[in-house]
VEXTOR-232246 format. One record per residue: z, y, x of N, C-alpha, C in turn; residue number from 1; chain. Coordinates in steps of 0.001 Angstrom, whole numbers, plus 500000, padded with zeros to 6 digits. Atoms other than C-alpha are relative to their C-alpha. Example, Ala and Ser with C-alpha at 12.3 -4.5 7.8 and 13.67 -1.06 7.14 Angstrom:
BEGIN
npz npy npx capz capy capx cpz cpy cpx n chain
500000 498810 500890 507800 495500 512300 500000 501200 500900 1 A
499940 498810 499180 507140 498940 513670 500730 501090 499230 2 A
% end
This chain:
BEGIN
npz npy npx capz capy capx cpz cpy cpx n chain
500987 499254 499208 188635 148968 782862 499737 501376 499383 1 A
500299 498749 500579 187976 151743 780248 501354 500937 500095 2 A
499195 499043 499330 191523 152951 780976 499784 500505 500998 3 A
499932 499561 498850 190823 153331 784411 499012 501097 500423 4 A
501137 499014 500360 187704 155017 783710 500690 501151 499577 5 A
499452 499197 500674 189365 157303 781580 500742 500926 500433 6 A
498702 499053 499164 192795 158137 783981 498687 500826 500568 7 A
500880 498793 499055 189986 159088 786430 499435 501135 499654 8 A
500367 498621 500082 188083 161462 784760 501458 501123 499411 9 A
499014 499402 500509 191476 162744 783194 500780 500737 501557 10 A
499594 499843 499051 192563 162956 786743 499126 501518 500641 11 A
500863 498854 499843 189593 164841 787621 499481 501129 499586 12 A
499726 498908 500651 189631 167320 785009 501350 500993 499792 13 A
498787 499340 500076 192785 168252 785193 500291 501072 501037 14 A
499869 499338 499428 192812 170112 788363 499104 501573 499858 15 A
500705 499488 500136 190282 172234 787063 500638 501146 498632 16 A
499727 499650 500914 191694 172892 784046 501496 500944 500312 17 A
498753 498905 499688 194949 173890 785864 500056 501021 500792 18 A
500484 498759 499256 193199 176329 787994 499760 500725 499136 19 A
500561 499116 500901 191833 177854 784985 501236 500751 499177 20 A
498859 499820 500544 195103 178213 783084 501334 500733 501362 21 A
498712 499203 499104 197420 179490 786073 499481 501162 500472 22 A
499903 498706 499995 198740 182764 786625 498816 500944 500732 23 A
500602 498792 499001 196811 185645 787945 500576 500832 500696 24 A
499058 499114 499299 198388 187336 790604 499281 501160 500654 25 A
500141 498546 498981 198188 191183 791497 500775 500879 500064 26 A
499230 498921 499416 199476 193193 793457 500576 501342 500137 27 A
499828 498834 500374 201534 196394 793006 500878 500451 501507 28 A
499404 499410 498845 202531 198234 796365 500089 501773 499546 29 A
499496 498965 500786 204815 201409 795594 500813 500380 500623 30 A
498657 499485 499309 207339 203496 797097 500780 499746 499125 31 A
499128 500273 500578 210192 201974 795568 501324 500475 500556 32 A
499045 499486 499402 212459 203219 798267 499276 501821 500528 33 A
500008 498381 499100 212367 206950 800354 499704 500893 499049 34 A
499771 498772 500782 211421 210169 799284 499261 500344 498575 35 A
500830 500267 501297 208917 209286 796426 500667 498944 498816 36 A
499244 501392 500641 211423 206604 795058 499051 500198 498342 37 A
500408 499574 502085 211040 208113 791075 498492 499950 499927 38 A
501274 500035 500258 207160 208265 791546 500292 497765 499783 39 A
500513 501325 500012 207408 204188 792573 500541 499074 499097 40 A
499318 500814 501420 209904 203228 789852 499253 500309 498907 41 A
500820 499747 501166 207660 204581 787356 498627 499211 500201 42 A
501906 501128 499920 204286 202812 788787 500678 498830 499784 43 A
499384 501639 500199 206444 199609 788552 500072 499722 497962 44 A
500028 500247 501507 207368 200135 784661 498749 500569 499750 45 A
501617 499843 500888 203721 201382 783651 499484 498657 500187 46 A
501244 501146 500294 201853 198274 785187 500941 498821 499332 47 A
499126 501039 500735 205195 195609 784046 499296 500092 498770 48 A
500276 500016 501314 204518 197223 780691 498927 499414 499662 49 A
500943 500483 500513 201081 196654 780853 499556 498533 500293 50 A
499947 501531 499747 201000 192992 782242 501010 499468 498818 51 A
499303 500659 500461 203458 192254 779963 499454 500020 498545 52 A
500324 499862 501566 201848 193463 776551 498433 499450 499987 53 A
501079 500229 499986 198489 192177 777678 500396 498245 499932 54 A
499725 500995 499797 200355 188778 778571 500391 499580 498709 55 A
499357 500500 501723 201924 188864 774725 498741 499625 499377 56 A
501051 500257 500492 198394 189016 773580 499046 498506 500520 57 A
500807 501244 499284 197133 185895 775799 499567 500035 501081 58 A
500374 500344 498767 196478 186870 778929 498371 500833 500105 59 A
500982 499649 499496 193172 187433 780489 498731 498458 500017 60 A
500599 501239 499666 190302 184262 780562 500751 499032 499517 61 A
499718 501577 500161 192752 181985 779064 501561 500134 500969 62 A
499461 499787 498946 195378 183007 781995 501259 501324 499723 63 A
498744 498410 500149 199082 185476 782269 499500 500637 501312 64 A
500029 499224 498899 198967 187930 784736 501678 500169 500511 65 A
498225 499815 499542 202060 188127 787353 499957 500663 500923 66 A
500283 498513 498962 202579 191215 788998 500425 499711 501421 67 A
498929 500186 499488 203842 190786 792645 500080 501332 500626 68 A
499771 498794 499358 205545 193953 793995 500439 499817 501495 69 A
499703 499058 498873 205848 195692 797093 500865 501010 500608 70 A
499508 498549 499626 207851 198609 798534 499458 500394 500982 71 A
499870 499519 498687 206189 200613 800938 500614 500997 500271 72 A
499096 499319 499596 208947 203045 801224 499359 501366 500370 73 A
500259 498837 499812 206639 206098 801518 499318 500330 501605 74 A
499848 500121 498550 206198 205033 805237 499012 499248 500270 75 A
501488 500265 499715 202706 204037 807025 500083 498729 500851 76 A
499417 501407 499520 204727 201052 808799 500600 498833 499455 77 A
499338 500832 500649 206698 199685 806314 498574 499298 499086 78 A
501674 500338 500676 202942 199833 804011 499424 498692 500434 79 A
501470 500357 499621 200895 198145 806596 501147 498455 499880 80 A
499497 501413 500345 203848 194979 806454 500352 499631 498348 81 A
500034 500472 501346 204232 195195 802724 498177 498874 499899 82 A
501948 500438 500203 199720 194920 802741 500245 498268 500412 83 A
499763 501309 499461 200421 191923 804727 500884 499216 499227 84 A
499704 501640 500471 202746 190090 802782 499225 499930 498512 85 A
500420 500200 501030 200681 190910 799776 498482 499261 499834 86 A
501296 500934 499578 197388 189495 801336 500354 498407 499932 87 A
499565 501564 499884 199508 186130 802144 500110 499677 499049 88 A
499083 500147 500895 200701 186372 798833 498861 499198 498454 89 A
500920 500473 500973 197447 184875 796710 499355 501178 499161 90 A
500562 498988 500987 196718 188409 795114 498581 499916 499650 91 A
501452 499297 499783 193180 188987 793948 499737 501339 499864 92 A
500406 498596 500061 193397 192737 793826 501442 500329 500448 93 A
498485 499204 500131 196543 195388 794670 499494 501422 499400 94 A
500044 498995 500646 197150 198366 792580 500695 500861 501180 95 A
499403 499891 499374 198469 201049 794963 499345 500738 501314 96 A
498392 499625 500723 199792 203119 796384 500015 501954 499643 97 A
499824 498381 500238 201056 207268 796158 499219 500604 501173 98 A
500298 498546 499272 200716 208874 799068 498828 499524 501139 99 A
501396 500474 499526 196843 208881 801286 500654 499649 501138 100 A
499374 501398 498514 198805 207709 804852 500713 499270 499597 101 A
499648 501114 500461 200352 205234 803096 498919 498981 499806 102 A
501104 500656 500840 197372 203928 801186 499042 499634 501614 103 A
500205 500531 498603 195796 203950 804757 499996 499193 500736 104 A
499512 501063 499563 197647 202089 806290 499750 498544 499766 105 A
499777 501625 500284 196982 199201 804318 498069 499581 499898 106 A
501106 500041 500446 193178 199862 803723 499148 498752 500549 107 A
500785 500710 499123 191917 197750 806666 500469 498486 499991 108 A
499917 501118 500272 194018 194909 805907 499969 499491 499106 109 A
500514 500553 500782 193038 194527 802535 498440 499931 500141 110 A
501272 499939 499974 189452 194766 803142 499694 498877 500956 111 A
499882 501107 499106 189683 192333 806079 500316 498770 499025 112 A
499543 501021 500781 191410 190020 803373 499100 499942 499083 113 A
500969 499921 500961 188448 190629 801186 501036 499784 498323 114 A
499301 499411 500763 190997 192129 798415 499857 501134 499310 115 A
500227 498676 500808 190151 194576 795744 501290 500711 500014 116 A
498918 499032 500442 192087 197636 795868 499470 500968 499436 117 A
499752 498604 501001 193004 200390 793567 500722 501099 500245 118 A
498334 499611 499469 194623 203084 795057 500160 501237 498623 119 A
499308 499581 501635 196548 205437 792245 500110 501581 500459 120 A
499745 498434 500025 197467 208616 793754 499742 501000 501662 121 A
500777 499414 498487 195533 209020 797270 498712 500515 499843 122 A
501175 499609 500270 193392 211741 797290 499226 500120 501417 123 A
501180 500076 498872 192189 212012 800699 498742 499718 500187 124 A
501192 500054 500404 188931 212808 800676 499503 498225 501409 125 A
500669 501419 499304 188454 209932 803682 500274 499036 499906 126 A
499091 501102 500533 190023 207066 802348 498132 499537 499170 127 A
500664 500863 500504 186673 206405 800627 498420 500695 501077 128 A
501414 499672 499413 183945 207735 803094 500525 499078 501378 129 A
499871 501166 498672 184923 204284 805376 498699 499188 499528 130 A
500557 500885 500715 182529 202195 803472 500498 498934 499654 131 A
499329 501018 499907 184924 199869 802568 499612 499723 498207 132 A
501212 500712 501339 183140 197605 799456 501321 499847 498872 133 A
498692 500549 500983 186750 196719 798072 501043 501046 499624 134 A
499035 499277 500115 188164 199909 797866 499252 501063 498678 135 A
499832 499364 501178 188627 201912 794702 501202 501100 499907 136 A
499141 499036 500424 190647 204980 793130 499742 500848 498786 137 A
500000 498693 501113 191631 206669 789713 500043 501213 500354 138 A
499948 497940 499783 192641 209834 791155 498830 500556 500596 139 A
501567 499141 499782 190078 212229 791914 500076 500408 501817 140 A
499626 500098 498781 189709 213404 795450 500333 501784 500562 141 A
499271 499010 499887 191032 216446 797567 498880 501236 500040 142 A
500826 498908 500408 187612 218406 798228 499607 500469 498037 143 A
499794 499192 501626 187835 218482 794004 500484 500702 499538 144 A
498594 499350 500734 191034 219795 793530 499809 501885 501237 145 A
499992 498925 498751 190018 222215 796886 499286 501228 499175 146 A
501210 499328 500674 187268 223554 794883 500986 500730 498428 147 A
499102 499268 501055 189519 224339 791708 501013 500626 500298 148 A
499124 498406 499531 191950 225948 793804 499437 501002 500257 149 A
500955 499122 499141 189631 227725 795480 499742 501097 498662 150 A
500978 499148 501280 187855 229283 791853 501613 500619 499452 151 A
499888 499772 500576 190969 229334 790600 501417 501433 500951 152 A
499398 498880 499029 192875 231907 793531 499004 501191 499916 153 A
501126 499320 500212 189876 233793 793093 500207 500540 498518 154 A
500273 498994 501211 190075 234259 789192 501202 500607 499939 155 A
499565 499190 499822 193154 235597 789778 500703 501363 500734 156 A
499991 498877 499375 192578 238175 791866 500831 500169 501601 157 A
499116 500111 498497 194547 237130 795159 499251 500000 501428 158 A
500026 499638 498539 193456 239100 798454 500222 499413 501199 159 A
499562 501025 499244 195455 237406 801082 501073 499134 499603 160 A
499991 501754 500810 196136 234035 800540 501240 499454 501407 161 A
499152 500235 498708 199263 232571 802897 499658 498261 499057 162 A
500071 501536 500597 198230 228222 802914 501246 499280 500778 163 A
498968 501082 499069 201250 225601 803998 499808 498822 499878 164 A
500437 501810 499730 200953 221839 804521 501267 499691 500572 165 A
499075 500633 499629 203279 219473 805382 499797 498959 500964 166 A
500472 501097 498642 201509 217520 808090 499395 498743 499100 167 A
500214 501271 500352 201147 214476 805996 498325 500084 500040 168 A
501652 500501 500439 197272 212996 805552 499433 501329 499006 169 A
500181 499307 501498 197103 214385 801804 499713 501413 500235 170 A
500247 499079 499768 198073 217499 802551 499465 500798 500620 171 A
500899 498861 498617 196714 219031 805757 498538 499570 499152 172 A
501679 500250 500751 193067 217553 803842 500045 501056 498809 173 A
500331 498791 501180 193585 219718 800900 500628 501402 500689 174 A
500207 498245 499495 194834 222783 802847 498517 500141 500538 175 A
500964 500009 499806 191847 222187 804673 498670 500363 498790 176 A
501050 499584 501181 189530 222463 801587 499993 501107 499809 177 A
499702 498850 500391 191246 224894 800317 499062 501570 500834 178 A
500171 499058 499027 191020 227167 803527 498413 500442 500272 179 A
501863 500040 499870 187024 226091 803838 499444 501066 498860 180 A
500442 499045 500889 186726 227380 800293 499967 501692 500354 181 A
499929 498327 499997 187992 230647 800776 499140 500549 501048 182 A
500899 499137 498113 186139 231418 804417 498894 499952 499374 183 A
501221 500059 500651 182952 230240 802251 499867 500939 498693 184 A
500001 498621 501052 183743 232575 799155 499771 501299 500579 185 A
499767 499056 499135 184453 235253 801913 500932 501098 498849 186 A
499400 498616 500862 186746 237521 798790 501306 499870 500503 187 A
498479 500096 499789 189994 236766 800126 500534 499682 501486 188 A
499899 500053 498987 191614 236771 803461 501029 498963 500501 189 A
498613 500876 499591 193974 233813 804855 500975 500892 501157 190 A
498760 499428 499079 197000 235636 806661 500449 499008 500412 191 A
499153 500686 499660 198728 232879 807472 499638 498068 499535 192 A
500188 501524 500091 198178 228823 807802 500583 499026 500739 193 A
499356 500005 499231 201321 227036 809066 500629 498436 499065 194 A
499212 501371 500365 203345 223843 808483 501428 500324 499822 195 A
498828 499887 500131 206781 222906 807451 500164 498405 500505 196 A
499217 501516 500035 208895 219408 808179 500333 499840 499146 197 A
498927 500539 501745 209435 217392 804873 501149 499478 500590 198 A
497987 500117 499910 213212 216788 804501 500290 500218 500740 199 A
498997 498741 499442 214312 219820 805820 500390 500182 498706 200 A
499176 499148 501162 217116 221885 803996 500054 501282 500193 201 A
500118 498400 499653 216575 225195 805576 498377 500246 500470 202 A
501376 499508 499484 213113 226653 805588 500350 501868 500117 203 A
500075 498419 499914 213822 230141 806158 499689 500587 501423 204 A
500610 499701 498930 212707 230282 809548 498396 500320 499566 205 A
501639 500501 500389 208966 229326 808225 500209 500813 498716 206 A
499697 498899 500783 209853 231565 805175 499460 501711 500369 207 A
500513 498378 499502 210086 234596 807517 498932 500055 500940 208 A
501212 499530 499716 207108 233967 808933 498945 500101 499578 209 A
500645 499595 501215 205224 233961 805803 500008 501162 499595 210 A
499970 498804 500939 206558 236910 804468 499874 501192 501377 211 A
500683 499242 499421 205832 238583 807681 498545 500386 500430 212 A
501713 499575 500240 201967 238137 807221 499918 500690 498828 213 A
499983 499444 501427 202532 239780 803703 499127 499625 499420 214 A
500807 500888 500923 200828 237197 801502 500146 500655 498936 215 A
500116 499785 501562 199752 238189 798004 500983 498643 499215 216 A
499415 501609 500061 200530 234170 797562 500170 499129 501051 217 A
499905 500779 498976 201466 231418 799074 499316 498313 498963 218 A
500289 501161 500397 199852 227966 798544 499831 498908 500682 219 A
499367 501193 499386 201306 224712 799087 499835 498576 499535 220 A
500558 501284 500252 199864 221461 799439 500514 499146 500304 221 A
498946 500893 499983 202840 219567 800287 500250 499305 498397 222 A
499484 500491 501033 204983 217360 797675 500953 500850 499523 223 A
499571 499120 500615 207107 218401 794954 501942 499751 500601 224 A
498528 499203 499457 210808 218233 796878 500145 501120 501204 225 A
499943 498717 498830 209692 220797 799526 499910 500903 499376 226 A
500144 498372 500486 208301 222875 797144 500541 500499 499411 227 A
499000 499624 500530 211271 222988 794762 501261 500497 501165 228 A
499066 499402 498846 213687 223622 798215 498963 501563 500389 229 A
500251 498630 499403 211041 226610 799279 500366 501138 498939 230 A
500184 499388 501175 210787 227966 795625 501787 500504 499909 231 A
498135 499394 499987 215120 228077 795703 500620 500790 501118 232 A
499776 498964 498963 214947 229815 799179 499437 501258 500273 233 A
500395 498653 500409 212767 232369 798198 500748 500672 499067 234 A
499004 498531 500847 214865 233557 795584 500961 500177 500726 235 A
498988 499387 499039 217568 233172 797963 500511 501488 500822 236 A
500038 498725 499516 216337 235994 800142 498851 501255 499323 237 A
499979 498997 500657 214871 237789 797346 498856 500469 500167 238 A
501568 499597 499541 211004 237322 798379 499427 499729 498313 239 A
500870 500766 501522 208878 237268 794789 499316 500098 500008 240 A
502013 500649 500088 205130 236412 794946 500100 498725 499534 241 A
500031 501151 500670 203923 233954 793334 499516 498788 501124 242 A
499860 501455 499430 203777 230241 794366 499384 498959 499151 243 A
501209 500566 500996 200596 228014 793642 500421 498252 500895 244 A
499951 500959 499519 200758 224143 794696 498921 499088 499140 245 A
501219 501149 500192 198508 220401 794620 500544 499613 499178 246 A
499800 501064 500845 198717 217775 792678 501144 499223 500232 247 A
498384 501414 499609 201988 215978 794531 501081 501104 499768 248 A
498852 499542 500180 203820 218825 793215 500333 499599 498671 249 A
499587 500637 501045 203198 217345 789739 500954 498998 499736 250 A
499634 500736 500015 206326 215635 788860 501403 500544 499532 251 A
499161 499368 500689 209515 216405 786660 501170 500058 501245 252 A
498525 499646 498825 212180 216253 790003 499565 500987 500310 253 A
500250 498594 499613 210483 219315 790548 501005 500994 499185 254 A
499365 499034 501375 212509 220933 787777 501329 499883 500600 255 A
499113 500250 499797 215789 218531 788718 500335 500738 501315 256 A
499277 499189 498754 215846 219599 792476 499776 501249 500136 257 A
500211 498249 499714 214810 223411 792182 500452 500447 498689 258 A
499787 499267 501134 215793 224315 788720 499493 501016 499171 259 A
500526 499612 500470 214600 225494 785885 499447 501717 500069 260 A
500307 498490 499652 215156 229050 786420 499247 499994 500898 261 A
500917 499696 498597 213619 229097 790032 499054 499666 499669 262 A
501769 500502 499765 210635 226911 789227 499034 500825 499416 263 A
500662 499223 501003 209837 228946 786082 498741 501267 500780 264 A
501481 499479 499757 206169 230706 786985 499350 499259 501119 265 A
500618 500753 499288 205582 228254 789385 498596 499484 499562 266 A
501005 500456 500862 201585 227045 788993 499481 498551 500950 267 A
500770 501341 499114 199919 223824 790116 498615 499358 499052 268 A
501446 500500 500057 196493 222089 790238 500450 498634 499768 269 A
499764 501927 500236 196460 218438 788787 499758 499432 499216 270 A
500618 501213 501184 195131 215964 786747 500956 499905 498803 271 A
499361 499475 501283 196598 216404 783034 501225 499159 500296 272 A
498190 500517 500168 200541 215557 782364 499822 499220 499107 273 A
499722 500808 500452 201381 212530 780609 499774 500480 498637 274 A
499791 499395 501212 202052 214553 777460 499054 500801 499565 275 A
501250 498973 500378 198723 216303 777593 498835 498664 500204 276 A
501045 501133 499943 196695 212932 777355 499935 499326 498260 277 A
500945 499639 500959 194546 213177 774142 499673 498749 498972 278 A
500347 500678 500262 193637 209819 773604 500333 498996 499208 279 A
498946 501154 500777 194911 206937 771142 500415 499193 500772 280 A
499379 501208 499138 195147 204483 773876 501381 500475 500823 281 A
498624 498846 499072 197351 207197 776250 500974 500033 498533 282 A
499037 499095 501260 199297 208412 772678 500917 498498 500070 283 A
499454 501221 500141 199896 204589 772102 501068 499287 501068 284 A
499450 500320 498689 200679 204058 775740 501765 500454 500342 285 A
498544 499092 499299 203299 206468 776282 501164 499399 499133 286 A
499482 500722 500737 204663 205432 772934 501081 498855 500275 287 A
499406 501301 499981 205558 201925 773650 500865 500107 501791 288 A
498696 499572 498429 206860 203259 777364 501250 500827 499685 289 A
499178 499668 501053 208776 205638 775463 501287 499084 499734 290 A
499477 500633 500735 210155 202958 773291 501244 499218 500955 291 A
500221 500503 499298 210888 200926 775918 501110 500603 501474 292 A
499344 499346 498777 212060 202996 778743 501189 501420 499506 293 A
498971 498483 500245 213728 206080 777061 499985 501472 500630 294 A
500925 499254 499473 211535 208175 778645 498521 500107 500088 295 A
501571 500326 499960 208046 209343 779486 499770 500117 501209 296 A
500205 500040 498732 206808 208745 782787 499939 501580 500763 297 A
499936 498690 499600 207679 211656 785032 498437 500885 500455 298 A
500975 499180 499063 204553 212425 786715 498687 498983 499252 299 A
501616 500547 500625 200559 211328 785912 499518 498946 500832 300 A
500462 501258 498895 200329 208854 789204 500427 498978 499180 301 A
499954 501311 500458 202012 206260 787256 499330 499628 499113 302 A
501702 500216 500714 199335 206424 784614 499107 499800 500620 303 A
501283 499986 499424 196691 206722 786991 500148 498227 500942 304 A
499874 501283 498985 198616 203399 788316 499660 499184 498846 305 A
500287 501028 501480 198311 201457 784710 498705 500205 499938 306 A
501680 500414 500494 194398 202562 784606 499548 499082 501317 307 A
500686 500779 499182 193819 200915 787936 500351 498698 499729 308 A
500087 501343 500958 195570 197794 786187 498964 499608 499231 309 A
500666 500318 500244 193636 198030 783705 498259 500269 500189 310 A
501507 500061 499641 189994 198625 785203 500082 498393 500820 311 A
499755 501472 499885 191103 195367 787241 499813 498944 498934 312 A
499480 501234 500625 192074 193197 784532 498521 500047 499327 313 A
501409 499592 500551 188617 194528 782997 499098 499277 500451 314 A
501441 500149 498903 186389 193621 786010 500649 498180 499877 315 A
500319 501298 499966 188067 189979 785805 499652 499595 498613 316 A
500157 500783 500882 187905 189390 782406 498174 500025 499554 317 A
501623 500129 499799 183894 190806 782466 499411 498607 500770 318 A
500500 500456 498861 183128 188748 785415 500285 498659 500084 319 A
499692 501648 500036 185038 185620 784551 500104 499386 501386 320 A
499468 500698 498613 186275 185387 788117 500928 501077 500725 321 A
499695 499173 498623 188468 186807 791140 500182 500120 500847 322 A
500687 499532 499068 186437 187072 793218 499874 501384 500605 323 A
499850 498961 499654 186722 190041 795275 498207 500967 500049 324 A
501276 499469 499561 182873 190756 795922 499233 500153 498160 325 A
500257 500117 501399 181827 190018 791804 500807 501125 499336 326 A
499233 498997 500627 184808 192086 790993 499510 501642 500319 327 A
500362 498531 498550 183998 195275 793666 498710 500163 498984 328 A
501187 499950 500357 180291 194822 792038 499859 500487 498316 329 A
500487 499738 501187 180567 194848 788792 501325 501664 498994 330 A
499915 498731 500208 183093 198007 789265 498732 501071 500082 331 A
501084 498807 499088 180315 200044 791249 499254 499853 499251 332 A
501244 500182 500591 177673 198754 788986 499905 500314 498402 333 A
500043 500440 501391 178584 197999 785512 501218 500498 499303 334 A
499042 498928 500463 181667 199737 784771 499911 501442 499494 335 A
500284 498663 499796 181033 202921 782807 500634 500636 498531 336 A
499149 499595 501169 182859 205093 780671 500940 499357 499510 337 A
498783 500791 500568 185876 202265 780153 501291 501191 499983 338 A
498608 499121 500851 188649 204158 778084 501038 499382 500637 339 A
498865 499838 499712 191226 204674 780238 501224 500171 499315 340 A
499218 499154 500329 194911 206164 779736 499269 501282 500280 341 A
500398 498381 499881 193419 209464 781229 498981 500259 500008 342 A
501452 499424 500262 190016 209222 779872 498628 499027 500310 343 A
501060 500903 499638 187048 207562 780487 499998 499710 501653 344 A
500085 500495 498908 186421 205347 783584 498998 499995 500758 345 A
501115 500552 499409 183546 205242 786205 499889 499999 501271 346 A
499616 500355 499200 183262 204571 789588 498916 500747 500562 347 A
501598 499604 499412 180215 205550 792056 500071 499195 501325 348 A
500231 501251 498694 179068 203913 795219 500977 499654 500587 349 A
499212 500156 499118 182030 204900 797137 501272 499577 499899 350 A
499046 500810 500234 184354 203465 794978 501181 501502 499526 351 A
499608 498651 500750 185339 207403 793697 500421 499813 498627 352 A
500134 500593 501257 186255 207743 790148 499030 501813 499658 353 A
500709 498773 500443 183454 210540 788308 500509 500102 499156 354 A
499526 499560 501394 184318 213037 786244 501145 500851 501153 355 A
499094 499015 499616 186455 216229 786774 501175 499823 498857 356 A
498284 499935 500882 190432 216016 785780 500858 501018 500364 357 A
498937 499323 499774 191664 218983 787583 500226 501506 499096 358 A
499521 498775 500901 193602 221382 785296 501199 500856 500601 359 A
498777 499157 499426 196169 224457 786053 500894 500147 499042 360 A
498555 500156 500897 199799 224088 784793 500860 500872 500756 361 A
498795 499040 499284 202511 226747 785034 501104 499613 499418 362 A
498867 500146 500367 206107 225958 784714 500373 501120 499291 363 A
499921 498671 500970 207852 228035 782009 501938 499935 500297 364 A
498061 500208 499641 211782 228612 782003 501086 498940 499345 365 A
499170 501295 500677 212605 225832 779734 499898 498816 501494 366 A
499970 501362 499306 211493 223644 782855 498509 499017 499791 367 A
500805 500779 500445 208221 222601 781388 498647 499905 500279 368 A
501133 499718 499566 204879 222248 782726 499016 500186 498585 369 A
500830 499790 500865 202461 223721 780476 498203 500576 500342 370 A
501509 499896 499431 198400 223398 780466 499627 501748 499655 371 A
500481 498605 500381 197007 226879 780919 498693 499921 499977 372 A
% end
C-alpha cells in the first residue's frame, strides 16, 4: 500500500517537475532570405550565441532556452505566415524583426496570441502608438533620429535640403520627420521630396531630377543597397554634394556594394557601431562573436537583436514565469537601467526604449564608419 501511495504522489509530481525543467522556447523572426539577408544572418548568430552561452551556464529558472527561427524574407506576407507559425509554435516571446512593415505585419498576430514581442530594428514611430501591451523595442524611434537629423543639417549649414525615401514604412516616416523638422526650424528650404524603387540598377532618371532642384544635399532615408547604388551613380555623372542618410544605411555592405572610394564622406545618423560600444558586457560580447564567427557583426540591429534576448530572458527569470502579461508588466514597470550590449535598458508605457542613441558617422576612404 505504501508503494502505491508513493508511485502516486511520484506520479503526480513529476509532471510538474517536467514542466519546470523543459525548454524555453523563443522566437527569432529575421530576414534570412531577400534583400536584408546579411542583416538576418547576423541576428541569428548574436541571439544562437547568446542562448547558447547562457544555456552553458544553466539556463534560466532551472530551464535551456531553444531558439525557434523564422525567415521573413524582408516581405510583409511572408512575415505575417512566419508570425503564425511562430504563435503555433509554443513561443513565449519573439525577438524580431528589421524592417517597420515587416515588424507590422506580424504585430496583430502576436498580440492576439498574447505573445511578448521585441522588435530589434523597427523604428516607426507607429508601431508603438497602437497600444499594444505586448509590444516592445530596443531601437529608438524615427521622430528621434528626425530630430537629430534635423539639428544636425542645420549645424552644418545646409540651405536647401533635397529628402528621398524609398516608399517602405521606415522610411517615408523618417523623411517625414525629417521634412516636419525643417518647415518647423524654418532655416532651410526643401527643393525637392521624391521617391526611388528599391532594387533598381539605374537611378539616373531620379538623379536628374535632384540635381535639377540644385540641392546643397541630399538626404536619404532608404536602406543601405540603394544608397551605395545612388552614391556610385553620382560619381558616375560627376554630381558632388554631399550625401547624408538613416539608420538602415548603417551596415558594412554599404562599403562592399558601393566601394570604398565612392562611399568615402558619406554621413549617417544611427545608434553607435558595434565597435563603438563602450561597455564590458558589449567588449566581452563582440569578443566571444569574434571568436566564434571570424567577424564582428556587420551592422548594430543584430546587437539591438541580442539585447531584446536578453531583456526577455531577464523579465522571465525576474518574474519566474512566461507569462505574457507578468512578463509585458514587469518590462513597463520594473525594468530600469538593465545593462544592455548598447547601454542601459528601460522601457516606458509604450513599450519605447528611453534614452537617446543617435550619433553621426562619416565613412572615411579606408571604408570605415567613424563616430564624429
Amino acid at each position: 500500500m505504501k508503494k502505491i501511495v508513493a508511485l502516486c504522489v511520484a506520479l503526480l509530481i513529476l509532471p510538474a517537475l517536467s514542466a519546470f525543467a523543459a525548454n524555453i522556447k523563443i522566437g527569432l523572426m529575421a530576414p534570412l532570405t531577400g534583400s536584408y539577408a546579411s542583416e538576418g544572418a547576423d541576428m541569428r548568430r548574436v541571439v544562437e550565441l547568446l542562448a547558447e552561452e547562457l544555456n552553458n551556464k544553466g539556463g534560466v529558472n532551472g530551464s535551456k532556452i531553444e531558439i525557434i527561427v523564422q525567415d521573413d524574407g524582408s516581405d510583409v506576407k511572408t512575415a505575417a505566415s512566419a508570425a503564425q507559425r511562430l504563435a503555433t509554435s509554443e513561443v513565449c516571446a519573439v525577438i524580431g524583426t528589421y524592417g517597420s512593415a515587416v515588424t507590422e505585419s506580424a504585430q496583430n498576430i502576436y498580440n492576439r496570441n498574447k505573445i511578448l514581442h521585441v522588435a530589434t530594428g523597427s523604428t516607426s514611430v507607429r508601431l508603438s502608438e497602437k497600444g499594444f501591451p505586448y509590444f516592445f523595442r530596443t531601437c529608438p524611434r524615427d521622430d528621434e533620429q528626425g530630430l537629430v537629423a534635423t539639428s544636425t543639417l542645420h549645424k552644418f549649414g545646409y540651405k536647401n535640403i533635397a529628402i528621398l525615401h524609398d516608399n517602405t514604412a521606415y522610411a517615408v516616416g523618417l523623411a517625414e520627420e525629417i521634412k516636419a523638422g525643417l518647415e518647423k526650424a524654418g532655416t532651410a528650404k526643401i527643393v525637392a521630396y521624391d521617391a526611388l524603387q528599391p532594387n533598381e540598377r539605374d537611378y539616373s532618371a531620379i538623379l536628374t531630377r535632384l540635381r535639377g532642384a540644385a540641392p546643397d544635399v541630399i538626404f536619404f532615408t532608404g536602406y543601405y543597397p540603394e544608397a551605395a547604388m545612388l552614391l556610385r551613380q553620382m560619381r558616375e555623372i560627376g554630381w558632388k554634394i554631399p550625401m547624408y542618410g538613416g539608420d538602415a544605411t548603417n551596415n558594412s555592405d554599404l562599403i562592399k556594394i558601393g566601394g570604398a572610394s565612392v562611399v568615402a564622406g558619406f554621413r549617417l545618423i544611427s545608434p553607435p557601431m558595434p565597435g563603438d560600444l563602450n561597455s564590458k558586457a558589449a567588449a566581452d560580447f563582440i569578443l566571444a562573436y569574434t571568436n566564434k564567427y571570424r567577424a564582428v557583426p556587420s551592422s548594430i540591429w543584430s546587437v539591438l537583436a541580442g539585447d531584446a534576448f536578453k531583456v526577455i530572458v531577464e523579465a522571465i527569470g525576474k518574474t519566474g514565469s512566461t507569462d505574457a502579461d507578468k512578463m509585458a508588466d514587469y518590462l513597463h514597470t520594473k525594468l530600469n537601467n538593465f545593462e544592455g550590449l548598447t547601454g542601459a535598458i528601460s522601457f516606458d508605457a509604450k513599450g519605447d526604449r528611453v534614452g537617446d542613441l543617435y550619433r553621426l558617422y562619416e565613412v572615411n576612404s579606408r571604408g570605415e564608419f567613424v563616430l564624429q
